[in-house]
C-alpha positions as CSV (number, residue, x, y, z in Angstrom):
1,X,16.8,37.2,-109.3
2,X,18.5,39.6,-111.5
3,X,19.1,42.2,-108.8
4,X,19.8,40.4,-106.2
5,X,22.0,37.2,-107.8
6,X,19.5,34.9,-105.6
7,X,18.0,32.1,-107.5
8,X,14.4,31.9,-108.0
9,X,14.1,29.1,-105.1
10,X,15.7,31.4,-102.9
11,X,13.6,34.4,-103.8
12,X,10.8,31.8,-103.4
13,X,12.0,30.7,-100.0
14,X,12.4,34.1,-98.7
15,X,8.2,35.5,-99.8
16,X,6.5,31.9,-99.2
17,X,3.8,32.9,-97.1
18,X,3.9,36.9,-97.3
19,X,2.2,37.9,-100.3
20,X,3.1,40.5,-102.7
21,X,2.8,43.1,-100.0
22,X,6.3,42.1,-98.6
23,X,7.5,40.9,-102.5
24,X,6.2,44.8,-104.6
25,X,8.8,46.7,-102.1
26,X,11.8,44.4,-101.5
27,X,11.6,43.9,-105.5
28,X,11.6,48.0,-105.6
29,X,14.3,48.2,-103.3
30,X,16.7,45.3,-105.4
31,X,16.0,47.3,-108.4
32,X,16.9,50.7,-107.0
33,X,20.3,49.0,-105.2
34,X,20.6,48.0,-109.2
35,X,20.9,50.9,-110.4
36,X,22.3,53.3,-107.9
37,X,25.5,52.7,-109.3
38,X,24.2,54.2,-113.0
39,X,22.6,57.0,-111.1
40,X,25.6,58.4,-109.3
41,X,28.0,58.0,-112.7
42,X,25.2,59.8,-114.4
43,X,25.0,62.8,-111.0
44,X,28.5,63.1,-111.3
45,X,29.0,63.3,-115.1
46,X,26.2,66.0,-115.4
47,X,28.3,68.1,-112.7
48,X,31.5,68.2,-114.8
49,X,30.7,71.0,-117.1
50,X,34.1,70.5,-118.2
51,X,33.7,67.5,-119.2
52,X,30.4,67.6,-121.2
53,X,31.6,70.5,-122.9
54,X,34.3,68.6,-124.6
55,X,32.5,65.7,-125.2
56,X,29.5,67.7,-127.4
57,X,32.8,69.5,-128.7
58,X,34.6,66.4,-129.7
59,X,31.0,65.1,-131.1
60,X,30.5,68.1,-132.7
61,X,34.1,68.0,-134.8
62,X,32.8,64.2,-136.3
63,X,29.8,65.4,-137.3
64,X,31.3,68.2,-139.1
65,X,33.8,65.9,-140.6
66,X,31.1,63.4,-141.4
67,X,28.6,66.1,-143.2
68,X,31.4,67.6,-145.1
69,X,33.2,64.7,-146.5
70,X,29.1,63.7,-147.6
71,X,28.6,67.2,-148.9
72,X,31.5,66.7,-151.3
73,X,30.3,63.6,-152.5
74,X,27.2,65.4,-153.5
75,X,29.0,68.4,-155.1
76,X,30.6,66.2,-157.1
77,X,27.6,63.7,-158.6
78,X,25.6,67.2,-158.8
79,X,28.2,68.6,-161.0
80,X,28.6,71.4,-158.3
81,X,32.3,73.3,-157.7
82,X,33.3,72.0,-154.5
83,X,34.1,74.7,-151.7
């Protein structure tokens, strides 16, 4: 039902009779359909090198940020010179 936006009568409908024989692969199928769209973002993002690069850059440059702006905080309870 959550793949396919049928309701669960539908969905009922449609197997009543079959078994889960036809049901196991046409729910396999719905979930794959699903998620094909978040397959081929995530095929074509891992193919721009250009692009991951500047995001673990960017990430990079925050966490930096973050761990020096902490480290200070620390010199200075410590009683430490700050750098």
């Amino acid at each position: 039902s959550a793949c396919t936006g049928k309701t669960f009568e539908e969905i009922e409908a449609e197997f009543d009779g079959k078994g889960y024989g036809a049901f196991k692969p046409a729910v396999g199928e719905a979930v794959v359909e699903t998620l094909r769209p978040i397959r081929e973002e995530s095929e074509r993002l891992l193919k721009d090198k250009a692009y991951l690069e500047s995001v673990y850059k960017a990430g990079a440059e925050k966490a930096s940020y973050i761990a020096n702006k902490t480290l200070r905080k620390v010199y200075k309870k410590v009683g430490f010179v700050a750098k």
